[in-house]
C-alpha positions, 0 to 999 in steps of 0.5 A: 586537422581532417579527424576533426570532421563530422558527417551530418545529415541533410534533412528535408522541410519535412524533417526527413533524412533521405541518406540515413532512411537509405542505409537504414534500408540496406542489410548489416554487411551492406550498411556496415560496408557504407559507414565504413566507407564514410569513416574513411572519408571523415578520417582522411578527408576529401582526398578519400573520395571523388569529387563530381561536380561544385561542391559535391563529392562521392563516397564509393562503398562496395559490399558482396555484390553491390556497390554504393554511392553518399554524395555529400558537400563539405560544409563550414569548416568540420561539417561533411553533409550527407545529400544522396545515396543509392545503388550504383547500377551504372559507370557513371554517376547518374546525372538526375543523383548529382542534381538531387544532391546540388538541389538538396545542397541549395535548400540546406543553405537557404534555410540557414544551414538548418537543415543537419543533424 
């Protein structure tokens, strides 16, 4: 059943897709590595990532010499939205990403899951 899985983009009021603007920024390797690692998550379901906080998860991407975080939320019954990304830079999550993510998560909802893709 996960292959049914589709990853979507949170979008700001604005019209903004913060995670797609972020692997848009990253080189070829980088953005290939990124994508990659969210099929895996699409293909395999929840148990290919990590799970931080509620309903916030982590997909971890590594490419030549950098490593990279998506936190997203799976939403409905097939729909993985996407809610932060960035470098990873430390050992831990940083706290400020995954608030980033349950703000953005709490706005999504609020307007009626409008927010996606």
């Amino acid at each position: 059943m996960t292959s049914r899985l589709r990853w979507r983009d949170y979008r700001t009021q604005g019209g903004g897709c913060p995670v797609h603007d972020f692997v848009e920024s990253l080189t070829d390797d980088e953005a290939a590595a990124v994508v990659a690692a969210m099929r895996e998550v699409r293909d395999r379901g929840l148990s290919a990532a990590r799970h931080l906080r509620g309903d916030i998860y982590e997909v971890r991407a590594f490419a030549a010499r950098r490593g990279f975080r998506i936190l997203f939320s799976k939403e409905a019954k097939y729909i993985l939205l996407s809610l932060s990304a960035y470098v990873k830079k430390t050992a831990k999550t940083p706290a400020a990403e995954i608030d980033l993510a349950v703000e953005r998560l709490a706005d999504w909802r609020r307007r009626g899951r409008s927010g996606i893709s």
